[in-house]
VONU-171297 format. One line per field, with one value per residue: residue in one letter; residue number from 1; x, y, z of N, C-alpha, C, O in turn. Coordinates in steps of 0.001 Angstrom, whole numbers, plus 500000, padded with zeros to 6 digits. Layout:
r <- c(A / ...)
k <- c(NUM / ...)
nX <- c(X / ...)
nY <- c(Y / ...)
nZ <- c(Z / ...)
caX <- c(X / ...)
caY <- c(Y / ...)
caZ <- c(Z / ...)
cX <- c(X / ...)
cY <- c(Y / ...)
cZ <- c(Z / ...)
oX <- c(X / ...)
oY <- c(Y / ...)
oZ <- c(Z / ...)
***
This chain:
r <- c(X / X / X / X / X / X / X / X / X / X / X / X / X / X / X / X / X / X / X / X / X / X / X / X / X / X / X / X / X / X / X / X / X / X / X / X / X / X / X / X / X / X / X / X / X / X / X / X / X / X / X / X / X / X / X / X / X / X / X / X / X / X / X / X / X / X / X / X / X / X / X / X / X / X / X / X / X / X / X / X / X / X / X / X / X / X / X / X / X / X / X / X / X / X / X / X / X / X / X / X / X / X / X / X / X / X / X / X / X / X / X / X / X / X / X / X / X / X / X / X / X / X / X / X / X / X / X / X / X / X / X / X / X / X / X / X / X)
k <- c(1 / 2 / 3 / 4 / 5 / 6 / 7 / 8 / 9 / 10 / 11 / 12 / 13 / 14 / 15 / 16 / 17 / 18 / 19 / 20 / 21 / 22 / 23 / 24 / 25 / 26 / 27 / 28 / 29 / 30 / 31 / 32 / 33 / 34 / 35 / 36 / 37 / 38 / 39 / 40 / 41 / 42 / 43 / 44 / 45 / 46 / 47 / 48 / 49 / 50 / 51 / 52 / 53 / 54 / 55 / 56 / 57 / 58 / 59 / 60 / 61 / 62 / 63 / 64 / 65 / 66 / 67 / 68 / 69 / 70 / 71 / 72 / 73 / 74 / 75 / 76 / 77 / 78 / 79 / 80 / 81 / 82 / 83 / 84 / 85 / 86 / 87 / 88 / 89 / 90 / 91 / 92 / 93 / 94 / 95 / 96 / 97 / 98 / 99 / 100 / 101 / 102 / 103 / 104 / 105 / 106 / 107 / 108 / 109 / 110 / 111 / 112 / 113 / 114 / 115 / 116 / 117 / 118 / 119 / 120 / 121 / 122 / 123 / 124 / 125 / 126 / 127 / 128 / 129 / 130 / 131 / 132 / 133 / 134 / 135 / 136 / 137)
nX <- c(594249 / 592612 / 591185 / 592947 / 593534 / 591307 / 591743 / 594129 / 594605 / 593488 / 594557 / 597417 / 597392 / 596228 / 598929 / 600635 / 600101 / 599890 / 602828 / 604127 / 603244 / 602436 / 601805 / 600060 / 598142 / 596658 / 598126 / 600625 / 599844 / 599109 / 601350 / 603502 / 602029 / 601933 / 604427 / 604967 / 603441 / 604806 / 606843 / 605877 / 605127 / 608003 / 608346 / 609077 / 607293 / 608250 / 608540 / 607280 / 604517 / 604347 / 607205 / 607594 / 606200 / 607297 / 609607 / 608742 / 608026 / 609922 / 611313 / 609854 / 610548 / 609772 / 609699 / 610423 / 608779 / 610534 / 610455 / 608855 / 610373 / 611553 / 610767 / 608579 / 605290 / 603156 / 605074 / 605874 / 608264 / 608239 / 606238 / 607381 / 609273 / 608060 / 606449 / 605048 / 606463 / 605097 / 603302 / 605052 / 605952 / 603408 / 603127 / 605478 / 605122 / 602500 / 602934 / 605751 / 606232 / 604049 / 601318 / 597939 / 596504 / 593857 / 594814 / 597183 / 596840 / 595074 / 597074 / 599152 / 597521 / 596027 / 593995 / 590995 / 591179 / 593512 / 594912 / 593215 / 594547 / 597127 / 596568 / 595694 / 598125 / 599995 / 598054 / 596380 / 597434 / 598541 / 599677 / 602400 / 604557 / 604906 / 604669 / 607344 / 609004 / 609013 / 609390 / 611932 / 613121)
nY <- c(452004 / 449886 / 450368 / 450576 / 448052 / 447167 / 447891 / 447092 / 444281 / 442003 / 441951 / 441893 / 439116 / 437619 / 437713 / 436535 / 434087 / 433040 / 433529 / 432642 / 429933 / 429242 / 427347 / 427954 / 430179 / 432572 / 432954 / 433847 / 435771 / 437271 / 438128 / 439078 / 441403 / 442857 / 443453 / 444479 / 447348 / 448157 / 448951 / 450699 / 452663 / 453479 / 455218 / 453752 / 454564 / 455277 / 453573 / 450638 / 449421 / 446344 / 445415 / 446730 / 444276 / 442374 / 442623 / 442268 / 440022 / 438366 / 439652 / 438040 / 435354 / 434163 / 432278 / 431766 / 428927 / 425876 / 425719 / 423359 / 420303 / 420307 / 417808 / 417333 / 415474 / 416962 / 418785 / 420328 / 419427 / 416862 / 415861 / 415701 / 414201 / 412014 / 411428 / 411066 / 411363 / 413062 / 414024 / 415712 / 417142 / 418710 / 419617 / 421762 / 422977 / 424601 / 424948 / 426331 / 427777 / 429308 / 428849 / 427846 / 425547 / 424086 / 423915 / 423461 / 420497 / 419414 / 419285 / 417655 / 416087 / 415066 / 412769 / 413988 / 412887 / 412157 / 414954 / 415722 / 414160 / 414956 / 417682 / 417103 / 416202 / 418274 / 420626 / 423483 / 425052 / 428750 / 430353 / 431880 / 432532 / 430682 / 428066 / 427881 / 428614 / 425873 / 424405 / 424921 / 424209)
nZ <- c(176058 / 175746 / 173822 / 171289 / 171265 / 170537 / 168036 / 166703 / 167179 / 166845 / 164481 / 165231 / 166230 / 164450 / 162846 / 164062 / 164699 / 162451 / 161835 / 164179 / 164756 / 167899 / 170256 / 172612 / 171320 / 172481 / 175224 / 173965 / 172781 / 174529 / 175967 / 174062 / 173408 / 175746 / 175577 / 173031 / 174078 / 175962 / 174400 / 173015 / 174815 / 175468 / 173172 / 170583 / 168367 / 166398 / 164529 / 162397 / 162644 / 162137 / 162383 / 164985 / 166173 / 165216 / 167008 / 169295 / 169629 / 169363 / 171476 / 173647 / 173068 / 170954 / 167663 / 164408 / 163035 / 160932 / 157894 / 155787 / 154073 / 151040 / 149634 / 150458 / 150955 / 148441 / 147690 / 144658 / 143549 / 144914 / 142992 / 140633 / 140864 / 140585 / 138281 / 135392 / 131505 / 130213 / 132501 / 133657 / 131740 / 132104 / 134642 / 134755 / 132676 / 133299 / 136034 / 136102 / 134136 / 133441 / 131547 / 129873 / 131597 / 130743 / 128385 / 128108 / 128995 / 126866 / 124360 / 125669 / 125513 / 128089 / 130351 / 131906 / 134654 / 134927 / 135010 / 137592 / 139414 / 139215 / 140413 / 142923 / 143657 / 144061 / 143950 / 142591 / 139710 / 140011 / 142034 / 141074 / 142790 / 144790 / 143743 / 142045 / 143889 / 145279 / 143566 / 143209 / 145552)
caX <- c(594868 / 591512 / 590711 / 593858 / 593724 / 589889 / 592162 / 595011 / 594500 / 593151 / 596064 / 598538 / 597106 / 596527 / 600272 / 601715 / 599809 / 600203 / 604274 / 605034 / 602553 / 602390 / 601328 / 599206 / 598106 / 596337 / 598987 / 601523 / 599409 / 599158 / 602932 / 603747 / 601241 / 602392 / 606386 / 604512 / 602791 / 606152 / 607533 / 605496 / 605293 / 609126 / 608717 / 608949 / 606111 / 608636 / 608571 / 605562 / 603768 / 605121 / 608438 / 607317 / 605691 / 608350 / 610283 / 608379 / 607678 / 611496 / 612330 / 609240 / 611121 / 608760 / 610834 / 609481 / 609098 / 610604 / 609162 / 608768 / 611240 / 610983 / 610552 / 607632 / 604237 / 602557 / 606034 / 606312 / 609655 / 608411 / 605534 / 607871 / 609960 / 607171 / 605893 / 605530 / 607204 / 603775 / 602683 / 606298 / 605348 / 602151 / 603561 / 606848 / 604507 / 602057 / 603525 / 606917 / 605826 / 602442 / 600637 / 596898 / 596078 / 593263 / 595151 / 598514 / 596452 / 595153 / 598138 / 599702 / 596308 / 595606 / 592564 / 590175 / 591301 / 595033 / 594933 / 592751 / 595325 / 598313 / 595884 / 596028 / 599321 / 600533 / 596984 / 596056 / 598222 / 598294 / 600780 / 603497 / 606049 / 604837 / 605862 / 608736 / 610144 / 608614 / 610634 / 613448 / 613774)
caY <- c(450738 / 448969 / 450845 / 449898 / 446226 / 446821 / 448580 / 446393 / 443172 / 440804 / 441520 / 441124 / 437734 / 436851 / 437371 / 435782 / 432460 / 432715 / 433273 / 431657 / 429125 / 429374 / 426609 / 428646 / 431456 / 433567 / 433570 / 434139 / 437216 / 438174 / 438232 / 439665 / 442633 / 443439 / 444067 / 445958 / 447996 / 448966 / 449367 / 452173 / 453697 / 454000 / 455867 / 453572 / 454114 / 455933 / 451941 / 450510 / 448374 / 445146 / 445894 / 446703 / 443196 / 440743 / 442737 / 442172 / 438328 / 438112 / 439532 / 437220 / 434273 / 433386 / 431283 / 430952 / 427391 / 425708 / 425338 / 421973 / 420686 / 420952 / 416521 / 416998 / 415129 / 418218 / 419960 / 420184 / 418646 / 415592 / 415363 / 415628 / 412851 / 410576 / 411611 / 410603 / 412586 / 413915 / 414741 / 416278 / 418655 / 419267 / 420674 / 422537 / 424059 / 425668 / 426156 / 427219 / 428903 / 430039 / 428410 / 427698 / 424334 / 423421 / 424206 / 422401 / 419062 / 419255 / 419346 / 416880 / 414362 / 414200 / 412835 / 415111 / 412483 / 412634 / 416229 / 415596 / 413341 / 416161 / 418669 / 416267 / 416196 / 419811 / 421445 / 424261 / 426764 / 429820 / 431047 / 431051 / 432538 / 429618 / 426992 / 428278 / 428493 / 424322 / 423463 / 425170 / 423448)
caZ <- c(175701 / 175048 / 172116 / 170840 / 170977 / 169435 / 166572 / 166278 / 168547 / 165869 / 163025 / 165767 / 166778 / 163209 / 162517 / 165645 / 164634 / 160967 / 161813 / 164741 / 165019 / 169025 / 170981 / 173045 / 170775 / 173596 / 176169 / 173428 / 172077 / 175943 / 176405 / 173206 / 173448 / 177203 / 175948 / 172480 / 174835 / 176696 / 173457 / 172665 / 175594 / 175183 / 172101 / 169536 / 167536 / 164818 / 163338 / 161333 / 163282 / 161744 / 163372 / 167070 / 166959 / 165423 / 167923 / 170723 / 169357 / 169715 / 172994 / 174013 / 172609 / 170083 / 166630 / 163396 / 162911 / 160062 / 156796 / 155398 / 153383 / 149235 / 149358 / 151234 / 150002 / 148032 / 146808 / 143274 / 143249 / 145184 / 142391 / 139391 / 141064 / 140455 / 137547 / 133661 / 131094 / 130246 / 133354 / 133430 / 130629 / 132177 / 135421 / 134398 / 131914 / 133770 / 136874 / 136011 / 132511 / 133263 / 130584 / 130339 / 132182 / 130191 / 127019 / 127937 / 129086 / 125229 / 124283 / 126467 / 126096 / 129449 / 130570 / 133087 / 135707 / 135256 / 135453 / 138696 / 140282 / 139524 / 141324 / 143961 / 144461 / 144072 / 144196 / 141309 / 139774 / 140386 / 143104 / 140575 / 143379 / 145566 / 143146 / 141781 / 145041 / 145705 / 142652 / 143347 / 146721)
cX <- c(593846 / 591622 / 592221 / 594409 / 592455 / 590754 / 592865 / 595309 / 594394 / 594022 / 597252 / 598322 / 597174 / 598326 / 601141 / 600963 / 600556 / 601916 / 604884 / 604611 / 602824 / 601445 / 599976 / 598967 / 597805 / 597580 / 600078 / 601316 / 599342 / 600733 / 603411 / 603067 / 601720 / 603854 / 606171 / 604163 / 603926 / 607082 / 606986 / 605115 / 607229 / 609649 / 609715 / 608541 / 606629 / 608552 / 607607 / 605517 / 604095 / 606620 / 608649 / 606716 / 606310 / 609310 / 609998 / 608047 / 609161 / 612188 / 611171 / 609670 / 610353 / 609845 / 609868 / 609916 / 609780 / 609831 / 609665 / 609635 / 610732 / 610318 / 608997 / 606242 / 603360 / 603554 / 605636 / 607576 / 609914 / 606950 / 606488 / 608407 / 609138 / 606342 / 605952 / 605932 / 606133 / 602855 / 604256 / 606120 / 604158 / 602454 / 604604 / 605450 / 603179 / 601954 / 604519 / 606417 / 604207 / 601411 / 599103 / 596919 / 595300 / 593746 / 596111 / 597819 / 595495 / 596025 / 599002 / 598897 / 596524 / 594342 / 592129 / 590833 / 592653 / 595345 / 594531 / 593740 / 596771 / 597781 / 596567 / 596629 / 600096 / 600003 / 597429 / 597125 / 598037 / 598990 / 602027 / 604587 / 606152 / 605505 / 607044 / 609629 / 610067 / 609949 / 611846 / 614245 / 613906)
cY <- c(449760 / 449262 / 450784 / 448605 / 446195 / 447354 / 447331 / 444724 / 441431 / 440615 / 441248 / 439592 / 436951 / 436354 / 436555 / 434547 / 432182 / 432870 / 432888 / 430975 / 428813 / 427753 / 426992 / 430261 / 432504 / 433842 / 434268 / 435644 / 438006 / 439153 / 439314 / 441390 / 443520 / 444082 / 444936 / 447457 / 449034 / 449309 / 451084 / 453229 / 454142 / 455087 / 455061 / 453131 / 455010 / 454744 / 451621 / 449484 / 446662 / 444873 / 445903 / 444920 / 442230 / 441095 / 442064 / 440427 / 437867 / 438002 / 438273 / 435786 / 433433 / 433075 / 430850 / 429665 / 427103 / 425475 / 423725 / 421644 / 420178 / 418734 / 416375 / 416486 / 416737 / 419120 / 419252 / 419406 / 417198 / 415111 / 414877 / 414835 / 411591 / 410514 / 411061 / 411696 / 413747 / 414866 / 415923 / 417557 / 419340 / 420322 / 421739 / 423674 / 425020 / 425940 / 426731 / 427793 / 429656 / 429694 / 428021 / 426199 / 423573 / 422896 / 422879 / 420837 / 418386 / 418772 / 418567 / 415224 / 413739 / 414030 / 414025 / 414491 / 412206 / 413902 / 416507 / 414768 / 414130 / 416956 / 418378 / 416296 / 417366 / 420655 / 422549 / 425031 / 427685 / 431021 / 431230 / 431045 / 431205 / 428780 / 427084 / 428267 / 426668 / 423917 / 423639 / 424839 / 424343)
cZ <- c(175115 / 173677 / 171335 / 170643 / 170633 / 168148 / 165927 / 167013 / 167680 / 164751 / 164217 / 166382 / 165786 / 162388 / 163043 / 165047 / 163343 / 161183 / 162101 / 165323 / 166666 / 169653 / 171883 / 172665 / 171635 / 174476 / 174876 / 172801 / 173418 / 176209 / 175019 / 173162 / 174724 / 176383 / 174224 / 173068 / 175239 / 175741 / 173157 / 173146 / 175703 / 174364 / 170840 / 168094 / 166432 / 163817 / 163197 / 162550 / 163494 / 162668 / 164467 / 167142 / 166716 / 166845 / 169286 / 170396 / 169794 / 170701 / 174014 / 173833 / 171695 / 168530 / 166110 / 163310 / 161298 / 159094 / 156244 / 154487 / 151860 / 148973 / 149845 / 150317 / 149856 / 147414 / 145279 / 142864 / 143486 / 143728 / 140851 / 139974 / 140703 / 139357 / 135886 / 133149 / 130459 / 131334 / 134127 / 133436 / 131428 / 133236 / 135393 / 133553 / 132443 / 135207 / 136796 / 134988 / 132793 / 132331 / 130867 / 130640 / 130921 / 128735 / 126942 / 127875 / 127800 / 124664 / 124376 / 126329 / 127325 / 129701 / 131536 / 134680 / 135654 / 135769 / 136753 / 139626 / 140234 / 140207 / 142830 / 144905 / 145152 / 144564 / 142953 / 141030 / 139829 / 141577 / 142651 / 141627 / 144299 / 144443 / 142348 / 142846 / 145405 / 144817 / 142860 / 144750 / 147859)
oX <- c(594106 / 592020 / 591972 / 595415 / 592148 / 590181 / 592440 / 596447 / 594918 / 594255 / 598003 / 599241 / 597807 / 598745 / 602145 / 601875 / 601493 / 602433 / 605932 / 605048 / 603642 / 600379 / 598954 / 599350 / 598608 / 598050 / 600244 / 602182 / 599496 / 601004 / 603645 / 603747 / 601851 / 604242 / 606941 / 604565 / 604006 / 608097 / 607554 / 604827 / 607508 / 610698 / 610724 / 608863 / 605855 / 608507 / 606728 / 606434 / 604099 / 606757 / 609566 / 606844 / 606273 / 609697 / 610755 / 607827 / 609326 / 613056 / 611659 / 609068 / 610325 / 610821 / 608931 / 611073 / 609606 / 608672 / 610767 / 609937 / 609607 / 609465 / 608330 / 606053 / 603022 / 603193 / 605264 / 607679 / 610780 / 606784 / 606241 / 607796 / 609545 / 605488 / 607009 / 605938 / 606338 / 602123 / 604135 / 606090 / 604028 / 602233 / 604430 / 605057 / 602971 / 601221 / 604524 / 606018 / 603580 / 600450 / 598848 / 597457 / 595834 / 593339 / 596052 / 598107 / 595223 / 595846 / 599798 / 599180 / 596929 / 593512 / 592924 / 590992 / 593014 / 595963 / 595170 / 593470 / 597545 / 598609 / 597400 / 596426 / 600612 / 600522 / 598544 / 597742 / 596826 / 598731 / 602945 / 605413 / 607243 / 606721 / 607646 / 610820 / 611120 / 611019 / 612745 / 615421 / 614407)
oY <- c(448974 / 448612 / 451422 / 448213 / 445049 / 447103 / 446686 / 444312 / 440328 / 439558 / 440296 / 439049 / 435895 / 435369 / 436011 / 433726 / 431408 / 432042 / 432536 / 430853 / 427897 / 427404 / 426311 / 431249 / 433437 / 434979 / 435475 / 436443 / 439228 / 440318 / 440480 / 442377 / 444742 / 445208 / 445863 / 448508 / 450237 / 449919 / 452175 / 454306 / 455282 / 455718 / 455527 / 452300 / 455503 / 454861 / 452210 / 448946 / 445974 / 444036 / 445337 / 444353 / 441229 / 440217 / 441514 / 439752 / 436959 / 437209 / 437701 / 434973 / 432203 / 433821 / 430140 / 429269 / 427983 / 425080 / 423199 / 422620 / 419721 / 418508 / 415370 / 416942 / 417462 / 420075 / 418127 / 418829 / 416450 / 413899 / 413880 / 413902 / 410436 / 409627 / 410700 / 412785 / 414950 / 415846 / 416742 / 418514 / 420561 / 421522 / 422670 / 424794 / 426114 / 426802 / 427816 / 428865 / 430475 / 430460 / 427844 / 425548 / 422707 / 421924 / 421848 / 420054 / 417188 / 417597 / 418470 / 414070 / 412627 / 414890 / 414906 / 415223 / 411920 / 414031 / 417381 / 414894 / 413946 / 417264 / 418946 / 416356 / 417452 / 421456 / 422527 / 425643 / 427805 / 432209 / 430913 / 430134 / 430691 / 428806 / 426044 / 427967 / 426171 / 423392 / 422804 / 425052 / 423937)
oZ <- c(174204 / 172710 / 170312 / 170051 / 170305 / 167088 / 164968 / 167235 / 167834 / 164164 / 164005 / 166996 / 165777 / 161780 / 162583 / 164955 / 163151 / 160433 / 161559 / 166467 / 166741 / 169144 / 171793 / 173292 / 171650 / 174437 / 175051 / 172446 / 173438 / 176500 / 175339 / 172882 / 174655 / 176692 / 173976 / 172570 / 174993 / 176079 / 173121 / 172624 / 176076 / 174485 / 170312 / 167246 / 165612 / 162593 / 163825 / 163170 / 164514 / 163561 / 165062 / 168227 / 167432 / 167617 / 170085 / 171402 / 170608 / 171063 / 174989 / 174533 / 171707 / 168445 / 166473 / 163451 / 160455 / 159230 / 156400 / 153799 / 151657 / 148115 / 149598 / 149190 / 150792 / 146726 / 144946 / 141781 / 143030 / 143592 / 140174 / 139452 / 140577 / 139336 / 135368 / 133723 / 130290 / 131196 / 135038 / 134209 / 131328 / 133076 / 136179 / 133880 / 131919 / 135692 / 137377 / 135444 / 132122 / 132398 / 132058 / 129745 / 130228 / 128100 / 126272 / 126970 / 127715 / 124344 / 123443 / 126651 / 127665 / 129402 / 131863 / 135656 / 136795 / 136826 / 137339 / 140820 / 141174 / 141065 / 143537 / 146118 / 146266 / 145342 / 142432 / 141902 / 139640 / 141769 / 143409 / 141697 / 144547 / 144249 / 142081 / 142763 / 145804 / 145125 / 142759 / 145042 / 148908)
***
């Protein structure tokens, strides 16, 4: 059992925070690992790994938290609410279109420090599925 929480001990702890942000990450990785454990001594280690541990996050009563909602300071949707029709263009165009940054704010004549104050707000592009999903609420 040791050598099995030296294998897998640190991605199931990493996931349990990163998913269901736990109040007390340790006990919650305690509890969770105990009713994995009895999972797979049951026989059912035919499911990926992923699987045995939302399970066992579940019957533990662990609840992803909500996600923030799309108004929030840093969405894309609350930046274009406040935005000029330039700095408009600037974000539609290269986070929804993909376009080059440096190119569009040519383009657009934005200064270095407009462009720095959309950063700001949004932070860089580059995640398009992340902001595509921001904008789309």
């Amino acid at each position: 059992m040791s050598e099995l929480e030296q294998a897998y001990g640190a991605g199931v702890r990493y996931f349990l925070r990163r998913t269901y942000a736990p109040a007390d990450p340790e006990e919650a990785f305690q509890r969770v690992w105990e009713v994995l454990l009895d999972l797979l001594r049951r026989g059912a280690s035919a499911q990926p790994l992923a699987v045995l541990v939302r399970q066992a996050a579940h019957t533990c009563g662990l609840k992803i938290p909500p996600r923030p909602p799309a108004t929030a300071p840093g969405s894309l949707r609350a930046a274009l609410r406040d935005c000029s029709a330039r700095e408009r263009a600037f974000l539609e165009r290269c986070y929804l279109q993909g376009e080059d940054p440096a190119a569009v704010a040519r383009d657009l004549k934005l200064s270095p420090a407009e462009v720095a104050a959309l950063y700001q707000k949004v932070g860089r592009p580059g995640n398009a599925h992340k902001t595509r999903r921001a904008a789309a609420g």
